[in-house]
VOMIVO-438311 format. One record per residue (C-alpha): x, y negated, z; chain. Coordinates in nm, 4 decimals, m for minus. Example, Ala and Ser with C-alpha at 12.3 -4.5 7.8 and 13.67 -1.06 7.14 Angstrom:
BEGIN
((1.2300, 0.4500, 0.7800), A)
((1.3670, 0.1060, 0.7140), A)
end
This chain:
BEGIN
((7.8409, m5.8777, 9.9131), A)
((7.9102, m5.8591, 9.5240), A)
((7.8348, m6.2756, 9.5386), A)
((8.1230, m6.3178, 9.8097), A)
((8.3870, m6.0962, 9.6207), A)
((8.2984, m6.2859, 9.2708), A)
((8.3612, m6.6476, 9.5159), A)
((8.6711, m6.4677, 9.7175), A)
((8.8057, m6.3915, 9.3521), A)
((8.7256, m6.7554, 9.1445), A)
((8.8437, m6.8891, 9.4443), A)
((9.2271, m6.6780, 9.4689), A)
((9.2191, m6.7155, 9.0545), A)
((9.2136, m7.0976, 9.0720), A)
((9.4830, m7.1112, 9.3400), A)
((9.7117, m6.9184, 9.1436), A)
((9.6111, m7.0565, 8.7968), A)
((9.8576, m7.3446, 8.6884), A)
((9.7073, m7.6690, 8.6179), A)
((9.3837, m7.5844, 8.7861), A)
((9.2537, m7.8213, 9.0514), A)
((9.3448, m7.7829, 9.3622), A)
((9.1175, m7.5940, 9.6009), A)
((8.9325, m7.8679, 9.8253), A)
((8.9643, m7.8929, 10.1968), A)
((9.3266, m7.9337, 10.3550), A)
((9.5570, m7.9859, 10.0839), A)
((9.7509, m8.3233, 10.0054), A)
((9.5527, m8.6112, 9.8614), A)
((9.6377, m8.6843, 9.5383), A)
((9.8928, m8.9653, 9.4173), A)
((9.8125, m9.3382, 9.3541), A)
((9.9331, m9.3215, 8.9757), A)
((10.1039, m9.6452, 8.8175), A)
((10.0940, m9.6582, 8.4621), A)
((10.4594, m9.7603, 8.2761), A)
((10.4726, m9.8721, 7.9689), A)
((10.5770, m10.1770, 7.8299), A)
((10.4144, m10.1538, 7.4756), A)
((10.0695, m10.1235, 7.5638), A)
((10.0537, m10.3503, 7.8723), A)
((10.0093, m10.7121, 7.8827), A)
((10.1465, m10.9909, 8.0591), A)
((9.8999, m11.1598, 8.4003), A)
((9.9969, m11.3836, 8.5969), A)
((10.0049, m11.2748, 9.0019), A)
((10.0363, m11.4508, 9.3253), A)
((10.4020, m11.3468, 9.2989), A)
((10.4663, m11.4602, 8.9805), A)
((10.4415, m11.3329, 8.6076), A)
((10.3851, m10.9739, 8.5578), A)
((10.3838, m10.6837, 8.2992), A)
((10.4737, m10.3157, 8.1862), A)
((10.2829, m10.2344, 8.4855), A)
((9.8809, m10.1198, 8.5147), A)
((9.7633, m10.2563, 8.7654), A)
((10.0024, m10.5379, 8.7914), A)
((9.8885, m10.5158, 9.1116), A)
((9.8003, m10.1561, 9.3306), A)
((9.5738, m10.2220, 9.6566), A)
((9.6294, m9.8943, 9.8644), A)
((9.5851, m9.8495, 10.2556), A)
((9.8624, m9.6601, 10.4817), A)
((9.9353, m9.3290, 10.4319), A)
((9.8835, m9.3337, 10.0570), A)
((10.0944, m9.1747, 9.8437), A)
((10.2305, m9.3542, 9.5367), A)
((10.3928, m9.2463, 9.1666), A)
((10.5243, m9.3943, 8.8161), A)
((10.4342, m9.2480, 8.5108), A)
((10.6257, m9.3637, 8.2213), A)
((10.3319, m9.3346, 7.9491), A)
((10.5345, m9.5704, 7.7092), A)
((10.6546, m9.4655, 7.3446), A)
((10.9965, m9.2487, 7.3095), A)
((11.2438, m9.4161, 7.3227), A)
((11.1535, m9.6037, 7.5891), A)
((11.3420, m9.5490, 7.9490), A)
((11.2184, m9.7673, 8.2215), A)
((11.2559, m9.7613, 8.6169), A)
((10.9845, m9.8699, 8.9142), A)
((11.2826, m10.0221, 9.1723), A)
((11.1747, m10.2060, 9.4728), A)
((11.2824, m10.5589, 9.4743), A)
((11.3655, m10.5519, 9.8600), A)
((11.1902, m10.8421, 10.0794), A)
((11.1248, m11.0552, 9.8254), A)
((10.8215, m11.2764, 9.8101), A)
((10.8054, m11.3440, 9.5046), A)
((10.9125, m11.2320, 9.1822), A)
((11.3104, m11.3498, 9.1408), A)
((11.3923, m11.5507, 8.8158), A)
((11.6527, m11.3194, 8.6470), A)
((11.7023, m10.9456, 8.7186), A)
((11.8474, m10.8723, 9.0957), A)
((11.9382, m10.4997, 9.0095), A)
((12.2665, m10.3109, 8.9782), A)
((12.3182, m9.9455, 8.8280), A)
((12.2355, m9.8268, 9.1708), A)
((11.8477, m9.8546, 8.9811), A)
((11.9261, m9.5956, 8.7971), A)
((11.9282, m9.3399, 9.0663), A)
((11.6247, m9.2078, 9.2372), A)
((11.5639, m9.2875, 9.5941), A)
((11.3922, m9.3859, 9.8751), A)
((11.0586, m9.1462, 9.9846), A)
((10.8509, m9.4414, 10.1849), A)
((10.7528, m9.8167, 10.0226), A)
((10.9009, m9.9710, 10.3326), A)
((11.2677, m9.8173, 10.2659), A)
((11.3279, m9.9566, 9.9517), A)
((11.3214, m9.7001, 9.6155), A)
((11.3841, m9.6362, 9.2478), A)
((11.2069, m9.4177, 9.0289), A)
((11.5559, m9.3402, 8.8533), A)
((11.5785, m9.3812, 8.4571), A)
((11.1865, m9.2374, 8.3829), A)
((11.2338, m9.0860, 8.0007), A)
((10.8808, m9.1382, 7.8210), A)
((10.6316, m8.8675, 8.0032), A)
((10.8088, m8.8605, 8.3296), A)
((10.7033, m8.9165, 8.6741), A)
((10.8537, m9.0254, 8.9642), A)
((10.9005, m8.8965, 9.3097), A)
((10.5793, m8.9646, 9.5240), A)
((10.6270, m9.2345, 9.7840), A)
((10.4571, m9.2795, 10.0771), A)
((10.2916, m9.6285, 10.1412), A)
((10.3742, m9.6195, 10.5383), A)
((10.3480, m9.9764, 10.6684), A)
((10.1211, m10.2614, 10.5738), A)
((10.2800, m10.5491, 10.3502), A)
((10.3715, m10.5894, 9.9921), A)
((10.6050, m10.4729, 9.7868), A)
((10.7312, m10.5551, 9.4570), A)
((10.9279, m10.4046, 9.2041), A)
((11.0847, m10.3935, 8.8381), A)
((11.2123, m10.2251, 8.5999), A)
((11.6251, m10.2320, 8.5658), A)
((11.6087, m10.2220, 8.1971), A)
((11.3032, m10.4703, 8.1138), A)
((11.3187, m10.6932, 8.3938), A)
((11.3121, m11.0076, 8.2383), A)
((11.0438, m10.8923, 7.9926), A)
((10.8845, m10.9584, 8.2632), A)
((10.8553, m10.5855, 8.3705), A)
((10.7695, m10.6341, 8.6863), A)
((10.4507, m10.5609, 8.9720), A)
((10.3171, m10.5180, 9.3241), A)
((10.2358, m10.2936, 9.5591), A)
((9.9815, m10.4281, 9.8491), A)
((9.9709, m10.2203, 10.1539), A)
((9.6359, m10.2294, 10.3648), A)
end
């Protein structure tokens, strides 16, 4: 009895404990996290062209996978994740408008934009919900080349 109140009690402590795990069994699977950062990335080349300020430059995930930015780059350093629409490969110069700036968008397949991401920020999760691939920049560093994939199993 004393062994099942000490479990009940470590158990209700870690739910209510911030920054502690979360308890197993039933909760949301954790985020596919893409690393942002433009100073400590370098440049590959891709089957959709040349990438960087992305890690991976390219994210394998299967359906139902949820996705997020982190901007881990140095202050001073605002970037966006923005879907680049149906294109197949990476365009030459920069195809966004101030519309990046914004966040939206809540599935891969709908098009989104991380919004400015200030150094340390994340983005909203998105939900990888059909198969295909999808690539995406950043508004500010596009032609840096900021710029990766998403591949949707």
């Amino acid at each position: 009895m004393v062994r099942a109140l000490f479990l009940f009690a470590s158990f209700a402590l870690a739910a209510c404990t911030p920054g502690a795990p979360p308890a197993s069994g039933g909760g949301a699977a954790a985020a596919t996290l893409i690393d942002v950062s433009l100073t400590s990335s370098s440049v590959v080349a891709t089957a959709y062209g040349t990438s960087g300020g992305f890690q991976p430059a390219v994210t394998d995930v299967s359906v139902g996978t949820m996705v997020q930015f982190i901007n881990r780059d140095a202050p001073g350093f605002t970037h966006t994740a923005t879907s680049l629409g149906s294109a197949a490969s990476f365009p030459a110069s920069s195809p966004f408008t101030a519309a990046a700036l914004a966040v939206s968008g809540a599935k891969l397949s709908s098009g989104f934009s991380s919004g400015a991401l200030a150094p340390g920020a994340a983005s909203q999760p998105l939900l990888a919900d059909l198969a295909g691939t999808y690539l995406y920049g950043c508004f500010f560093h596009y032609g840096s080349p900021m710029r990766a994939a998403i591949v949707v199993h």
